[in-house]
C-alpha positions in Angstrom: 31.9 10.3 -8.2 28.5 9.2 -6.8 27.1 11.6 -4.1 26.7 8.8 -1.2 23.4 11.3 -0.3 21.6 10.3 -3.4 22.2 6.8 -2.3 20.3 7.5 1.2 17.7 8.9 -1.2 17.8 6.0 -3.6 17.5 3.1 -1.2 14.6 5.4 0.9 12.2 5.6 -2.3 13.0 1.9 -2.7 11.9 1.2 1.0 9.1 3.7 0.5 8.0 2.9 -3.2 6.7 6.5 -4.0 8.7 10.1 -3.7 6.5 11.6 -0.9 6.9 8.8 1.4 10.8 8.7 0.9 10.8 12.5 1.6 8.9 12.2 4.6 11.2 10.0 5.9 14.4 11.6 5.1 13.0 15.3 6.3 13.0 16.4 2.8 10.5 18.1 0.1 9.4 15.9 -2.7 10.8 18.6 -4.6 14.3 17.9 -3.2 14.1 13.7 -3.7 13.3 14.4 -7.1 16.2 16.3 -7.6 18.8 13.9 -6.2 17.0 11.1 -7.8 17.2 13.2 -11.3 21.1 13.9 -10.4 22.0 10.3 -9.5 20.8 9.4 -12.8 22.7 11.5 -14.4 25.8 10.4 -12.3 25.2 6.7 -13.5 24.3 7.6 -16.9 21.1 5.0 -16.8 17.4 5.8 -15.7 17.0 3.9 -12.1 13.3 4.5 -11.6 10.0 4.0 -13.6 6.5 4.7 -12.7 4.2 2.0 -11.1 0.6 2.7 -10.8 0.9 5.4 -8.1 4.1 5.1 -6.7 7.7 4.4 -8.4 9.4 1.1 -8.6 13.8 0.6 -9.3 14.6 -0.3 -12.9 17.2 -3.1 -13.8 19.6 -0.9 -13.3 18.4 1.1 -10.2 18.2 -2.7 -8.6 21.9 -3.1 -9.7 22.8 -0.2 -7.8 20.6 -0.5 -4.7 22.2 -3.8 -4.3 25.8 -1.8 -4.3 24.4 1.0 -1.7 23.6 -1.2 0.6 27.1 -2.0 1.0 28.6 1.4 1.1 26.3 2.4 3.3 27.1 -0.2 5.4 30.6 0.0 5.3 29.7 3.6 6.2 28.1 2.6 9.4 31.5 0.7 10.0 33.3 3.2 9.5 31.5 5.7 11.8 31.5 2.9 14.4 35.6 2.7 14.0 35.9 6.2 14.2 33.7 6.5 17.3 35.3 3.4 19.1 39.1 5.2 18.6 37.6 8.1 20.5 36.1 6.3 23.1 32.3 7.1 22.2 31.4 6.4 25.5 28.7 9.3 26.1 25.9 10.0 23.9 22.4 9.6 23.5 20.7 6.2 21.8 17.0 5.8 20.4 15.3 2.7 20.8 12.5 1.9 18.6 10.4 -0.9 20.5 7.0 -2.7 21.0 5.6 -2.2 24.5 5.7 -5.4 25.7 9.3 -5.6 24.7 10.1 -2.0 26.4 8.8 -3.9 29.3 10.4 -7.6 29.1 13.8 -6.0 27.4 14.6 -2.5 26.9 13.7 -1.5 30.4 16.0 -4.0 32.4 18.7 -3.1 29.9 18.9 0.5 30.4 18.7 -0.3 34.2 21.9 -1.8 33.7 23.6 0.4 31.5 22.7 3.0 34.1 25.1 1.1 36.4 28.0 0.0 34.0 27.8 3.1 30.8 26.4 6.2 32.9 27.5 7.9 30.0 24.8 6.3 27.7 21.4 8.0 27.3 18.3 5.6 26.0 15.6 7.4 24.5 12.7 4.8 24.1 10.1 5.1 21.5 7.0 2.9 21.7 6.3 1.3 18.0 5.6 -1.6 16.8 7.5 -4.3 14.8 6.5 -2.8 11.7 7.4 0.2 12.2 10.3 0.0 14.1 12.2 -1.6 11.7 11.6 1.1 9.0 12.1 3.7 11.6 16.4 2.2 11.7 16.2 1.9 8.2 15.4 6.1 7.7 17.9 6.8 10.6 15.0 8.1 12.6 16.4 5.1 15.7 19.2 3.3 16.4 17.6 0.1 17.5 14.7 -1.9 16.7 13.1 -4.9 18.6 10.9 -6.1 16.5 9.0 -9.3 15.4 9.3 -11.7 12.9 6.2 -11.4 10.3 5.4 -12.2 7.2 6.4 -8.4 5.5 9.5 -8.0 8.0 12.6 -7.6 6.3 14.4 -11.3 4.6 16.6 -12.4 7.7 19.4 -11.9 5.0 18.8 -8.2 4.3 21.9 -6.5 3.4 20.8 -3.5 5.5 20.2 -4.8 8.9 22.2 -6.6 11.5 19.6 -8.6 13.9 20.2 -10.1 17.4 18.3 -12.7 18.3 16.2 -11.6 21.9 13.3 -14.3 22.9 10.4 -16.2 21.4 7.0 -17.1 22.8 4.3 -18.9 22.3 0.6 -17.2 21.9 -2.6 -18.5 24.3 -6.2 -18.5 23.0 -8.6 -16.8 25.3 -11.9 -17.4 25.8 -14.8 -15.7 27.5 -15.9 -18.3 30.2 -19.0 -19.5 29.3 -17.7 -20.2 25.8 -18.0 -23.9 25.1 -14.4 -24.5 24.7 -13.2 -23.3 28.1 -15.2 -26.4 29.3 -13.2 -28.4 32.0 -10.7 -30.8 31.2 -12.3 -34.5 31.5 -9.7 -35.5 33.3 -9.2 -33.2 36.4 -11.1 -30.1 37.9 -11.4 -27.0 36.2 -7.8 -25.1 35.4 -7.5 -21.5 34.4 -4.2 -20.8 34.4 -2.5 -17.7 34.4 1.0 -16.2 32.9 1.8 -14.6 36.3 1.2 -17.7 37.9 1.8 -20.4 35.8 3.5 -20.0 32.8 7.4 -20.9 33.6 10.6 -20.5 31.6 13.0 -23.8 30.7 15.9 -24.1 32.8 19.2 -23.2 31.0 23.1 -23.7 31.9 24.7 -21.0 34.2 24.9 -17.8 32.5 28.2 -16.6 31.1 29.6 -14.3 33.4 32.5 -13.4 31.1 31.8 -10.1 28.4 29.0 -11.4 26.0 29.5 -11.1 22.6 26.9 -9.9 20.5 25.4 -12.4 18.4 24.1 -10.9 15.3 23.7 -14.6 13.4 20.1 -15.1 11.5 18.0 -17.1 13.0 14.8 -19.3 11.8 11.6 -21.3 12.7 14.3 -24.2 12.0 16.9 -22.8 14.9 14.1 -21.8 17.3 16.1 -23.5 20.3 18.9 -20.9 20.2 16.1 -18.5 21.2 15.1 -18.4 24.8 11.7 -19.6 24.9 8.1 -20.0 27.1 6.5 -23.1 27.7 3.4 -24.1 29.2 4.0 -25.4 32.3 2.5 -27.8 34.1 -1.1 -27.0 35.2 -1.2 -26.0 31.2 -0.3 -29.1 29.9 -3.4 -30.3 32.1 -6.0 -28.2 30.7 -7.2 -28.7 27.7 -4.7 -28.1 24.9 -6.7 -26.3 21.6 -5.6 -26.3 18.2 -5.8 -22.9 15.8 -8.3 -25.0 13.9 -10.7 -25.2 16.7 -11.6 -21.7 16.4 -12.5 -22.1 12.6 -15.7 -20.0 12.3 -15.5 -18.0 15.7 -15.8 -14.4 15.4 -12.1 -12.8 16.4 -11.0 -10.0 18.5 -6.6 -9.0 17.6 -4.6 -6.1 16.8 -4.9 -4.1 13.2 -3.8 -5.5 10.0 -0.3 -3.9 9.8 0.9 -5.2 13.5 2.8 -8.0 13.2 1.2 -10.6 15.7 -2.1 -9.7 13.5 0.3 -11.2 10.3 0.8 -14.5 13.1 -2.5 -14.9 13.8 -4.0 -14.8 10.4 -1.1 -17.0 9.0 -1.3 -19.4 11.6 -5.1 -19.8 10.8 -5.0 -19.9 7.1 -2.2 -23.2 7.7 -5.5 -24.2 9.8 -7.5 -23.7 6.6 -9.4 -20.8 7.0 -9.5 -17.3 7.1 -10.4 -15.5 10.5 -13.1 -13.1 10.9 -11.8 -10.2 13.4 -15.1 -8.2 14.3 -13.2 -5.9 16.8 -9.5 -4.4 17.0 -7.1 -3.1 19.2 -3.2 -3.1 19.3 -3.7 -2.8 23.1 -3.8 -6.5 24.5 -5.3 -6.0 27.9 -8.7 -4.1 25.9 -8.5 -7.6 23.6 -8.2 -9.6 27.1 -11.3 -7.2 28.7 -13.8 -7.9 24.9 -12.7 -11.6 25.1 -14.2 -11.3 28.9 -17.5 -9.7 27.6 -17.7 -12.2 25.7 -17.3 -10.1 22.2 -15.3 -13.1 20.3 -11.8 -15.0 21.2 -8.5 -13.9 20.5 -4.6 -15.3 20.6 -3.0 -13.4 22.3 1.2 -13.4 22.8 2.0 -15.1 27.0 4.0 -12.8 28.1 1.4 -10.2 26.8 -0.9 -11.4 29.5 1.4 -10.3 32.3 -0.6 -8.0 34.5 -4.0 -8.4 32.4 -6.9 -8.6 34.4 -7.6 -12.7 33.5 -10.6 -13.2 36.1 -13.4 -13.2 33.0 -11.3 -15.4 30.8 -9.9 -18.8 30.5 -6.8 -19.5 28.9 -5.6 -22.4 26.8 -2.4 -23.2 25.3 -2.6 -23.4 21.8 0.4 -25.5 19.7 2.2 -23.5 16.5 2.4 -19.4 16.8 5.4 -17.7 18.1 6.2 -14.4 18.5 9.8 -14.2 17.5 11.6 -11.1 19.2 15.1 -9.5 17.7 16.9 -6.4 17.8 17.9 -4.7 14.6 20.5 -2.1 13.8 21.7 -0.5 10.2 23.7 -2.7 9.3 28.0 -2.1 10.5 26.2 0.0 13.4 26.4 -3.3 15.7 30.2 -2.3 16.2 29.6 1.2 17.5 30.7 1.9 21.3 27.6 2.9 22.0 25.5 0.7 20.7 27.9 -2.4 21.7 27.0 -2.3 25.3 23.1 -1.6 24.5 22.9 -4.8 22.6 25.0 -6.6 25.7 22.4 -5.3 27.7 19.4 -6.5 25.5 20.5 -9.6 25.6 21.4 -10.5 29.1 17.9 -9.1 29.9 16.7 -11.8 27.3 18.6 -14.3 29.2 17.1 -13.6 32.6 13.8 -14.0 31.0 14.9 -17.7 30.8 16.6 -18.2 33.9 13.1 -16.3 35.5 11.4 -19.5 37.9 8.2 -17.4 36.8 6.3 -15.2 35.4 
């Protein structure tokens, strides 16, 4: 009989690639990891991990049987879920993993309603980005991520996670003012638009006022209309529109390697043919909105990013292309727990209202 442990501890050092990571995210010694790894073996009867420079990588064999854990462990999660559901599991506490934006946009109108419908629901809200929020579900450290689509997230068919599809946006350049591309459009007087002004949602049909369902179907850059999403509007469509290729050669300002919209950025320049120079970093977008203003370099910067930046020493333009594309995660089988169930609800509708917002 396989210890289901050892398959927590199996799929970790796969998600982790070496031992000390794995046992830093499961709360355990090295010492310990290496144990259950040693003991799974021995359960299977087959070596499931061989060195790899540094760290460790899964053997033919270790693959074979990662592929099976995910299931159990998901099945697991369904299980729990059942469990909880037959005894109501309507109190208890939930952690949020989330990117600040998001906690602002999302998470924050959600647990306004839950505090009105599921009083009996606790959110505890953690501020992290994409990237780590989605390895902070996998470990069991949160319940939920909302995270971003980027290059190194998780395959939208990844046997461990469930994802919900939230919003999508489009990112802005931003440009000191006396940079010669913030020139004024030749065909009207000078527009410098703001997201708190300007920037408005599509309409959409009446909401569903019935209980939502919680749509946990992939999504793709080919489905991007089921995702609510922002559009210029119209005094952006006036000013000048730039392309990613404009800025070939500028010096950048954008969050760290690691943060997702850094992984947007640099991919959306290297379709643009070439490789952007960031000279100054910060996760924080108001400080890359305030360097843009002293005129430090440009940026892209996600719309609804710019909500409540000071804009007065910048011009924005729209720029065709990026999107930062915003889902929830959960372990996979957790999306059926009673207290996750009206969380996700929640997530959603606040996505929703995003939509149906005449501004922003």
């Amino acid at each position: 009989m396989i210890d289901t442990r050892r398959l927590r501890t199996l799929r970790a050092v796969a998600d982790h690639r070496t031992v000390t990571a794995a046992a830093a995210a499961l709360h355990l010694t090295p010492s310990a990891v290496s144990q259950q790894l040693v003991a799974l073996e021995h359960e299977v009867g087959h070596r499931l991990l061989e060195r790899d420079g540094r760290g460790v990588r899964l053997t033919a064999v270790g693959r074979i049987l990662l592929g099976h854990t995910n299931e159990i462990l998901a099945q697991l999660e369904r299980a729990g879920a059942d469990i909880a559901a037959y005894t109501t599991g309507t109190a208890g506490e939930v952690k949020v993993a989330s990117f600040a934006t998001a906690i602002g946009l999302v998470v924050a109108p959600a647990m306004d309603t839950l505090r009105d419908k599921e009083p009996g629901i606790q959110v505890r809200v953690l501020d992290a980005e994409g990237d780590q929020s989605l390895t902070m579900v996998l470990d069991g450290a949160v319940d939920v991520a909302v995270a971003v689509e980027y290059r190194g997230a998780p395959a939208e068919d990844d046997r461990r996670l469930s994802r919900i599809p939230l919003y999508s946006e489009p990112f802005d350049i931003v440009l000191p003012r006396d940079h010669p591309l913030a020139a004024v459009p030749d065909h009207g007087e000078e527009v410098a638009p703001t997201p708190e002004r300007d920037a408005e949602m599509p309409p959409t049909p009446e909401h569903d006022t019935g209980t939502p369902s919680v749509d946990t179907s992939p999504t793709s850059a080919h489905d991007a209309g089921t995702l609510p999403v922002v559009t210029p509007s119209a005094p952006e469509r006036d000013a000048r529109t730039l392309s990613v290729a404009d800025l070939s050669g500028e010096v950048w300002i954008g969050p760290y390697p690691g943060n997702p919209c850094h992984d947007v950025i640099a991919l959306a320049c290297e379709h643009a043919g070439f490789t952007p120079e960031f000279a100054h970093s910060s996760d924080d977008f108001s400080a890359v909105v305030a360097l843009a203003a002293a005129g430090a370099g440009v940026a892209m910067v996600p719309r609804l990013a710019l909500r409540g930046t000071d804009l007065s020493g910048v011009v924005i333009r729209p720029v065709p292309g990026p999107e930062r594309r915003v889902f929830a995660a959960v372990r996979r089988g957790a999306e059926r727990h009673p207290l996750l169930v009206p969380l996700l609800h929640a997530l959603q509708d606040a996505a929703t209202a995003l939509r149906q917002a005449p501004s922003l």
